[in-house]
Rosetta silent file (secondary structure, phi, psi, omega in degrees, C-alpha in Angstrom):
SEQUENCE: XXXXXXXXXXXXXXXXXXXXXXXXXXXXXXXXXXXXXXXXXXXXXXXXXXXXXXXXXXXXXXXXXXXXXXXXXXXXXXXXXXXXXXXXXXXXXXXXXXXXXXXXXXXXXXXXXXXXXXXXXXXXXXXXXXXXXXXXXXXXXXXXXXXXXXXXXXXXXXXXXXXXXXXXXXXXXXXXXXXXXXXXXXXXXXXXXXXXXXXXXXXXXXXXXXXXXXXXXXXXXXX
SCORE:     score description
SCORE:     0.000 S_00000001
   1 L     0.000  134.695  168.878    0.000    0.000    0.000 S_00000001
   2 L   -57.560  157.686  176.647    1.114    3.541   -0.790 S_00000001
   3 L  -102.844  118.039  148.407    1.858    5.725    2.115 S_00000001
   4 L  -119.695  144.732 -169.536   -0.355    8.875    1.689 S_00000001
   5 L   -80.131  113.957 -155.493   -0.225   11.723    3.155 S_00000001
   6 L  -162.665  122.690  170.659   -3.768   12.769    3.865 S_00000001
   7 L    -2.015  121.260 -149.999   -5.873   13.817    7.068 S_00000001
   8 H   -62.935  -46.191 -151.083   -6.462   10.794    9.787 S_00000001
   9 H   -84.782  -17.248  178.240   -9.682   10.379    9.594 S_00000001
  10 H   -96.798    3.801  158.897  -10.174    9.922    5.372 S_00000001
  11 H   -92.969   -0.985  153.163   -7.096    7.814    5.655 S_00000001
  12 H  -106.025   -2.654  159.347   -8.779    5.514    7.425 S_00000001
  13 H   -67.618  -14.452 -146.838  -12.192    5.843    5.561 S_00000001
  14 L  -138.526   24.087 -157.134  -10.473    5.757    2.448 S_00000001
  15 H   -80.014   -7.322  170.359   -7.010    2.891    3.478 S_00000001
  16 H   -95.443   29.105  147.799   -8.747    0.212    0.506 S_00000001
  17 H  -107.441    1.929  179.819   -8.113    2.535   -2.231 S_00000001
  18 H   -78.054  -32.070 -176.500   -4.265    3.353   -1.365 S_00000001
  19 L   -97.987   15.371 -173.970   -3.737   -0.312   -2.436 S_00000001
  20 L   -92.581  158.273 -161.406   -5.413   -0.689   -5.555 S_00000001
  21 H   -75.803  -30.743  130.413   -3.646   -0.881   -9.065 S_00000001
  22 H    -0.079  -87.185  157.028   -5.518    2.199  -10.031 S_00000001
  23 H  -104.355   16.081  155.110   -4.069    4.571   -7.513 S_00000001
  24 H   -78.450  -53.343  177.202   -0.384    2.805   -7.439 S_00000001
  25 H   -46.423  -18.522 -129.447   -0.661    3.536  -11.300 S_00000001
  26 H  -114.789  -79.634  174.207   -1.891    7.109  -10.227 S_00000001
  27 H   -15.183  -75.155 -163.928    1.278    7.472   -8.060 S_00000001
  28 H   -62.954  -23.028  163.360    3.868    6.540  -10.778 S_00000001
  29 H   -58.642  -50.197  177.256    2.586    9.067  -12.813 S_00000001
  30 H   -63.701  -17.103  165.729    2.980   12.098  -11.065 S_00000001
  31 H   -66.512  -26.079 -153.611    6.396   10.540  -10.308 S_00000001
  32 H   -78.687  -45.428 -124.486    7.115   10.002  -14.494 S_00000001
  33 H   -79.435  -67.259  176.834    5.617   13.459  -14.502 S_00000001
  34 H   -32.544  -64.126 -172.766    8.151   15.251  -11.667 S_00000001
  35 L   -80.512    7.905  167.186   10.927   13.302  -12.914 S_00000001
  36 L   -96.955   32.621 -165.407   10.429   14.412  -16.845 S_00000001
  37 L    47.223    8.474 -165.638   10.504   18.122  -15.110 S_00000001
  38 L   -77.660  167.004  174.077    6.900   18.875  -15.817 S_00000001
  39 L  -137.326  156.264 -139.049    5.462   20.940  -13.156 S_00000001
  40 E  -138.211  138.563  169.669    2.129   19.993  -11.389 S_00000001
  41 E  -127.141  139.262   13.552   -0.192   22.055   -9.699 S_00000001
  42 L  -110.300  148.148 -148.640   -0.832   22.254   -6.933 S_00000001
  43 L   -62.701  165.188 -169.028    2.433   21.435   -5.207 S_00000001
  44 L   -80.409   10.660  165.481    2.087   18.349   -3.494 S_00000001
  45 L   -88.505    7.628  172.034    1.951   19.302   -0.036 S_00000001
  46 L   -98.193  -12.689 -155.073   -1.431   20.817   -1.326 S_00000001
  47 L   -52.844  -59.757  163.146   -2.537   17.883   -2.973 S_00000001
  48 L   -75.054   -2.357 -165.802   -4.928   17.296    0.086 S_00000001
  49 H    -6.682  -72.675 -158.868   -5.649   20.578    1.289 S_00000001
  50 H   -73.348    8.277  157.051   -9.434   19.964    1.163 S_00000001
  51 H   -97.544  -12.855  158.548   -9.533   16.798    3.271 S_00000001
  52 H   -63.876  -41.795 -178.267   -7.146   18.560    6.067 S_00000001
  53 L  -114.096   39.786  177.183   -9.047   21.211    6.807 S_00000001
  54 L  -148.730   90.053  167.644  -12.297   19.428    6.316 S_00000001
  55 L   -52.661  134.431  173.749  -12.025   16.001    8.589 S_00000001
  56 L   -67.196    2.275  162.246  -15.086   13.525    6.980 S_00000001
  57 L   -89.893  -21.832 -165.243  -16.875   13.870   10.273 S_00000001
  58 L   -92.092  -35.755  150.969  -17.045   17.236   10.301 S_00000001
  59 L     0.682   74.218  152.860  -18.372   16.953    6.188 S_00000001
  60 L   -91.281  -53.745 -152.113  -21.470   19.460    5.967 S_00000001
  61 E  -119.962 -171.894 -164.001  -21.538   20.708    2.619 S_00000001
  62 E  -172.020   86.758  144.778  -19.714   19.234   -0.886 S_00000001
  63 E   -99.197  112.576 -158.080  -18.832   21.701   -3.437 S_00000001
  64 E  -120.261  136.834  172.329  -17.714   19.814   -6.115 S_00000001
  65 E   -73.043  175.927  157.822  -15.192   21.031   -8.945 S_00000001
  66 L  -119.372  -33.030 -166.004  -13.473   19.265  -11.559 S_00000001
  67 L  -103.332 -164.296  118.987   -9.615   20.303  -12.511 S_00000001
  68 L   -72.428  133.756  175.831   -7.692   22.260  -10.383 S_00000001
  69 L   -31.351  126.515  150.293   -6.601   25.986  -11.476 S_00000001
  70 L   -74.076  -40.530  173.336   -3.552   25.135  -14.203 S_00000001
  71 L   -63.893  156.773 -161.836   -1.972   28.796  -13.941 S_00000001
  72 L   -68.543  157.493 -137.239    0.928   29.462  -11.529 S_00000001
  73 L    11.719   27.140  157.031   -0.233   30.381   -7.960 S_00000001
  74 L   -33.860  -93.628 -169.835   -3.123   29.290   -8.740 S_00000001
  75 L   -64.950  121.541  176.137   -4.080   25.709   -7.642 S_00000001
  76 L  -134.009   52.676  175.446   -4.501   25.470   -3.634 S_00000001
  77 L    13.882   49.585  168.519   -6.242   21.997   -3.344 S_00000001
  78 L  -130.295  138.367 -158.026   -9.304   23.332   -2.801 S_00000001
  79 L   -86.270  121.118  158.826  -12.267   23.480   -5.823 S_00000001
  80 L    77.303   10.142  157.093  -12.848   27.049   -6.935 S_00000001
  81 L   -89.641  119.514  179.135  -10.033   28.605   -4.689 S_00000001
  82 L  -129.594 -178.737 -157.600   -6.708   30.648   -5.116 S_00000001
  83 L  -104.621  127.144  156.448   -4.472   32.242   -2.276 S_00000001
  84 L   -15.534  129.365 -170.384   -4.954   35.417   -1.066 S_00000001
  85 L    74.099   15.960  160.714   -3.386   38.138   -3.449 S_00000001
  86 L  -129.998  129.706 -162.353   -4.523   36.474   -6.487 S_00000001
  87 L   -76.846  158.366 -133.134   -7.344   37.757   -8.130 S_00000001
  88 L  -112.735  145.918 -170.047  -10.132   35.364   -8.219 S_00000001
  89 L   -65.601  176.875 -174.390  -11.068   34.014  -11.323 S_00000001
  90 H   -55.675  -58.155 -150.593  -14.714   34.419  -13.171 S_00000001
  91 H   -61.312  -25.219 -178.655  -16.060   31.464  -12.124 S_00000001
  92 H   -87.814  -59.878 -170.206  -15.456   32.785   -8.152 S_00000001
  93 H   -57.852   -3.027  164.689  -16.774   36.164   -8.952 S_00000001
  94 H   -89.846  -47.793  174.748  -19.919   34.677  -10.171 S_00000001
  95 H   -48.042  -54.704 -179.162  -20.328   32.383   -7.273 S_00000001
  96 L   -70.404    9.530  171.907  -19.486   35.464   -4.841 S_00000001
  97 L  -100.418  -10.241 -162.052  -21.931   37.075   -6.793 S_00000001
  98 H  -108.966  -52.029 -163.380  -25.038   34.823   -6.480 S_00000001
  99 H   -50.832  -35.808 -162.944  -23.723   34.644   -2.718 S_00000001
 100 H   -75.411  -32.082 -162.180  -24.389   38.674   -2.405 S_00000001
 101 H   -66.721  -57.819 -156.316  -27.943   38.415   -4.549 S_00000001
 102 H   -69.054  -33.423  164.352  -28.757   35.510   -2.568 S_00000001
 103 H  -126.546   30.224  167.201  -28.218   36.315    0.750 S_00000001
 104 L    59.634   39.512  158.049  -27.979   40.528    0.778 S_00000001
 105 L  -129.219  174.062 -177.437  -24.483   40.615    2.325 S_00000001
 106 L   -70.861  127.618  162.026  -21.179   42.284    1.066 S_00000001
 107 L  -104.753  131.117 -172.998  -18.306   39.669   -0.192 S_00000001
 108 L   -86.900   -8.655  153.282  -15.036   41.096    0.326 S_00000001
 109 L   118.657  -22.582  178.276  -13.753   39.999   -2.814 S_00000001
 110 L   -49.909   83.376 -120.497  -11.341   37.415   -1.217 S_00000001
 111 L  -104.700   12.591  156.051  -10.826   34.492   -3.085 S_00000001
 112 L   -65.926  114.642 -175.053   -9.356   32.369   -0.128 S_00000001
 113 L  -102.076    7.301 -161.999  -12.127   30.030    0.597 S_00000001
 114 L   -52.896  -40.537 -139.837  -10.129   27.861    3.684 S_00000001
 115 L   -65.941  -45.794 -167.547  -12.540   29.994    6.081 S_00000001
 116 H   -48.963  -71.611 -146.808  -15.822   27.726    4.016 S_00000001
 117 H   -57.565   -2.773 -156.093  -13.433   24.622    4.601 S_00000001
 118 H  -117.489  -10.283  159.118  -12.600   24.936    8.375 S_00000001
 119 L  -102.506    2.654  173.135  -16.560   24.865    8.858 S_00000001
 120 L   116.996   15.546 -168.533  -17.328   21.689    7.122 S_00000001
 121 E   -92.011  126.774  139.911  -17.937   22.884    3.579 S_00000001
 122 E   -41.099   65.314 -160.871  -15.800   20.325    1.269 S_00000001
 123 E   -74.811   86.553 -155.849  -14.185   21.908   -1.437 S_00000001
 124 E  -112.570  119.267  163.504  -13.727   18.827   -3.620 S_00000001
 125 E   -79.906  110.317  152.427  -12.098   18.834   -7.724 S_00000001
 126 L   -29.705  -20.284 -166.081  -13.123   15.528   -9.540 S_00000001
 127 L  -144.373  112.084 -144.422   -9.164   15.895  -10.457 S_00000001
 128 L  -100.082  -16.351 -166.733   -7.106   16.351   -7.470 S_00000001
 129 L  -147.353  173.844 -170.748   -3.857   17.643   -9.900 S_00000001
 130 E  -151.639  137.401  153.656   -3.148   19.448  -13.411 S_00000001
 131 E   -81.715  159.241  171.623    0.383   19.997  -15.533 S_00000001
 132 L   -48.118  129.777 -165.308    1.240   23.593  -15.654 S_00000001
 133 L   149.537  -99.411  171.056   -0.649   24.773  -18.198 S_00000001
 134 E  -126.399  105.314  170.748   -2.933   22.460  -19.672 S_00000001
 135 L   -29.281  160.285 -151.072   -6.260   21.951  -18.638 S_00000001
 136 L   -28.339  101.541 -162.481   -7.429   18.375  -17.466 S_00000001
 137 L  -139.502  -11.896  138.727   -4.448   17.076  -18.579 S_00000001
 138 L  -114.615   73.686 -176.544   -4.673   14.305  -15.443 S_00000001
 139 L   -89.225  -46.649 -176.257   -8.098   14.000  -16.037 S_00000001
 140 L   -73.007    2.952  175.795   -7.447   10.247  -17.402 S_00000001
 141 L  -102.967   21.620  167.391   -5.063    9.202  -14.714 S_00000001
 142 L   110.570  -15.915 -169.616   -6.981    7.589  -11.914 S_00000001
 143 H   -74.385  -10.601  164.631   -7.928   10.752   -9.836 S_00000001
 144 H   -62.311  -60.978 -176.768  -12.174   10.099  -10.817 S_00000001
 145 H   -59.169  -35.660 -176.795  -12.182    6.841   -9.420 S_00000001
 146 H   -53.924  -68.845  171.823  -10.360    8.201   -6.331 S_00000001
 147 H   -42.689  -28.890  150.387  -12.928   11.309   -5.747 S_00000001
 148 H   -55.318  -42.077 -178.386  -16.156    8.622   -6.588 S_00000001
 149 H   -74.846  -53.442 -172.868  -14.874    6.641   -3.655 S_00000001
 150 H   -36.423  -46.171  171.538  -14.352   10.267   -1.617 S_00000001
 151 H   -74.805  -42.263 -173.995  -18.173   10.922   -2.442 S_00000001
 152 H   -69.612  -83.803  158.429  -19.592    7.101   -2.277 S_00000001
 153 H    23.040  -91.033  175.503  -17.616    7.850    1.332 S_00000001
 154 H   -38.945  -75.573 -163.177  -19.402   10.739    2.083 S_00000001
 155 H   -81.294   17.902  158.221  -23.062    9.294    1.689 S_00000001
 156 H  -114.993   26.501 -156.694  -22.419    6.173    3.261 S_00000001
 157 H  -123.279  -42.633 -170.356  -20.110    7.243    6.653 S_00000001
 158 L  -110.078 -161.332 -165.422  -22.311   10.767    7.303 S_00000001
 159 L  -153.613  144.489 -166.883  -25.826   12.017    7.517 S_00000001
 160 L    56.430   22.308  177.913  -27.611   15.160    6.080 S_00000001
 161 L   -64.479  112.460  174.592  -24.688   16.456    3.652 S_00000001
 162 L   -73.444  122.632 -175.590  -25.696   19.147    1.659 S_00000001
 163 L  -118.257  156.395  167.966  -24.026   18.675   -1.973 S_00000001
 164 E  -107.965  134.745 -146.708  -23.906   21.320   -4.522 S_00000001
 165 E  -161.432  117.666 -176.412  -23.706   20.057   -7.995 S_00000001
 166 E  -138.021  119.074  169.688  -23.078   22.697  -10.647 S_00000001
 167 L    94.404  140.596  174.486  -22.985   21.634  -14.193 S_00000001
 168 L   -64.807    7.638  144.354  -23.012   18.777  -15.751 S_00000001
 169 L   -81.278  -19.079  160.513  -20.052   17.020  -14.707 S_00000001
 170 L   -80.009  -45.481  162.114  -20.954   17.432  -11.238 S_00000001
 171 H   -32.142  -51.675 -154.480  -24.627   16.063  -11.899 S_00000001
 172 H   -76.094   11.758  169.737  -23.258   13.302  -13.383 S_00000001
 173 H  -112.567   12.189 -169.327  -22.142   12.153   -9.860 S_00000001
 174 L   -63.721  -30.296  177.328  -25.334   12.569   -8.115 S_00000001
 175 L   -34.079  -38.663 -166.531  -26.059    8.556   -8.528 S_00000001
 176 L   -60.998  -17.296  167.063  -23.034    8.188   -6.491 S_00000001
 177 L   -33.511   73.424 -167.923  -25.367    9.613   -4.104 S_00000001
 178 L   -83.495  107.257 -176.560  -27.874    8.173   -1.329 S_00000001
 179 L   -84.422    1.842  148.487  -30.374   11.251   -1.842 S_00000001
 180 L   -73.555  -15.086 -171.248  -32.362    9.744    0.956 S_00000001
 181 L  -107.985  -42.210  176.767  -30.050   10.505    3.611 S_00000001
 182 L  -124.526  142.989  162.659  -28.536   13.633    1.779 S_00000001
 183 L   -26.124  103.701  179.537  -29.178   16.893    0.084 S_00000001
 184 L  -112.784  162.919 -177.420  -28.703   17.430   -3.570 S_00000001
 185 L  -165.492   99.689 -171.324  -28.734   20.625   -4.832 S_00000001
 186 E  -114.343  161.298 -175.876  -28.036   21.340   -8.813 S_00000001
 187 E  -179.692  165.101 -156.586  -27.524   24.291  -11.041 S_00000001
 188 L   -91.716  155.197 -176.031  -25.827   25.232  -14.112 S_00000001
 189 L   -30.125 -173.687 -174.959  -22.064   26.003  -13.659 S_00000001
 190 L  -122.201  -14.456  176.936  -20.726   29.244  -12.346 S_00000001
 191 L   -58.132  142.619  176.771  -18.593   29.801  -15.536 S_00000001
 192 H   -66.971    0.185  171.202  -19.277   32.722  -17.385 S_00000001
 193 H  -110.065   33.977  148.305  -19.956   30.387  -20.672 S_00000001
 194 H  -105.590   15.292  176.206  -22.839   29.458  -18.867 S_00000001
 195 L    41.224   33.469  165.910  -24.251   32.668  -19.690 S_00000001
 196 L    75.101   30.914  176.021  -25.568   33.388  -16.077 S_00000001
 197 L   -74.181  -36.535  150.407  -27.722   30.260  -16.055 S_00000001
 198 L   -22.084  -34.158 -134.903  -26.052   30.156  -12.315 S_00000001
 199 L  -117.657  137.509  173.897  -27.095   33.068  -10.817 S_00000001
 200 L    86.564   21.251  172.004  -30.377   32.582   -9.051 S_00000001
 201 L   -81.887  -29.785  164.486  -29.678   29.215   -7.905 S_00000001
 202 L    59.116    9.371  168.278  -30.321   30.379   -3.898 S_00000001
 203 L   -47.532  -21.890 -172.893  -27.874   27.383   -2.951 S_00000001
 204 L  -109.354   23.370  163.448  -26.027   28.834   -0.196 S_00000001
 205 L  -134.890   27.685  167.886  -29.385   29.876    1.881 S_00000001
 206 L  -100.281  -46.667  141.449  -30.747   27.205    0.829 S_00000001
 207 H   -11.997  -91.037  168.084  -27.843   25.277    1.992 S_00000001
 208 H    -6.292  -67.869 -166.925  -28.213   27.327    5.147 S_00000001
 209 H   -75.357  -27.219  142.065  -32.037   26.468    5.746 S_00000001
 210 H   -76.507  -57.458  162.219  -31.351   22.813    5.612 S_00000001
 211 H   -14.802  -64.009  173.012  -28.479   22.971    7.948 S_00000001
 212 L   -54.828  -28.657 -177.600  -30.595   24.456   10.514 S_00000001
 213 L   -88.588  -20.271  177.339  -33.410   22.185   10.191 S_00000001
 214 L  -106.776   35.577  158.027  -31.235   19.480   10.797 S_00000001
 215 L    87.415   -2.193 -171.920  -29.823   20.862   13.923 S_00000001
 216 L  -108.302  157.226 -174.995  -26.503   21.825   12.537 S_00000001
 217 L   -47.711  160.835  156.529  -24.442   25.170   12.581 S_00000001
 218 L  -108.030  179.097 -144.234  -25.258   26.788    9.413 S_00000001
 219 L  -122.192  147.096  174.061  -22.040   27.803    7.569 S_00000001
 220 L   -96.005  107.270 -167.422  -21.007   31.824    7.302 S_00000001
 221 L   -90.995  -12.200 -176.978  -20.236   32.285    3.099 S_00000001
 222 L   -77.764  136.917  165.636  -19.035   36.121    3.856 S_00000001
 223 L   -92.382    0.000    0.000  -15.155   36.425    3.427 S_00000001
């Protein structure tokens, strides 16, 4: 079994997929990759971000991405995030834009989301890594099957998870899904070449408004 490094509690929810042929094949790429010089975002002590500062017990919400940012200081291993002092790309300025319609507060424009992740919101990419670059370019190397267990996970270890599912590659995991137990919540992408089919989606007080009913904290989206 590989050793990876990745937050106690989804390494032991998640210790039968470290041995499978799948993600040892996973492994040697990004080694082939390193050792042909290419460079991979996001560096690889980021690789896990969003299961460190989101423990699976702690698992309220699931916003799930698919690539990781390819441009340089981008990618922070978080879905739809970049580091403070980078300006945040369309797809966050629509989402902090839906956030202000929907629930009539100010977004400070900050496109560090760890504060969502450190309350239980999941920031999850379908594709945990990218070359510099080029756009799912390890979309085909094993990181789907990983993130399918990471969700299959979710809705069979916790209870009441709110998921957010924007676009149709995030739909196409709702199956993965027990929607008896948990929350789906779909809408068209946040990219502007969705032509603002997003906006008016009410997800994060909707989000909210389920939280609450089921007895849980509801999560603070202002930054």
């Amino acid at each position: 079994m590989i050793n990876v490094k990745i937050e106690e509690s989804w390494r032991e929810a998640l210790s039968g997929e470290f041995g499978k042929p799948y993600f040892e094949s996973l492994v040697q790429h990004l080694h082939a990759e390193k050792a042909a010089g290419r460079t991979i975002f996001p560096p690889g002590g980021q690789i896990f971000r969003a299961f460190e500062l989101c423990p699976l017990p702690d698992v309220k919400v699931v916003i799930l991405g698919q690539d990781p940012y390819h441009g340089y200081g981008q990618a922070m291993g978080l879905s739809f995030s970049v580091p403070d002092g980078v300006t945040a790309p369309p797809s966050l300025k629509n989402i902090f834009k839906e956030i202000e319609d929907d629930l009539g507060i100010r977004m400070s424009g900050r496109p560090n989301l760890e504060p969502w992740a450190r309350q239980g919101v999941l920031l999850l990419n379908a594709v945990l890594t990218v070359r510099a670059g080029e756009p799912t370019s390890h979309a085909g190397i094993g990181w789907q099957e990983f993130t399918d267990a990471v969700i299959r996970c979710i809705s069979d270890k916790c209870e009441g998870v709110v998921f957010m599912l924007w676009g149709s590659y995030a739909k196409s995991k709702a199956p993965l899904i027990d929607s008896s137990k948990h929350f789906i919540l779909q809408a068209a992408h946040p990219s502007p070449l969705a032509r603002g089919a997003f906006f008016g989606c009410r997800h994060f007080s909707q989000a909210n408004a389920i939280l609450k009913a089921e007895g849980r904290e509801p999560i603070d989206w202002q930054l």
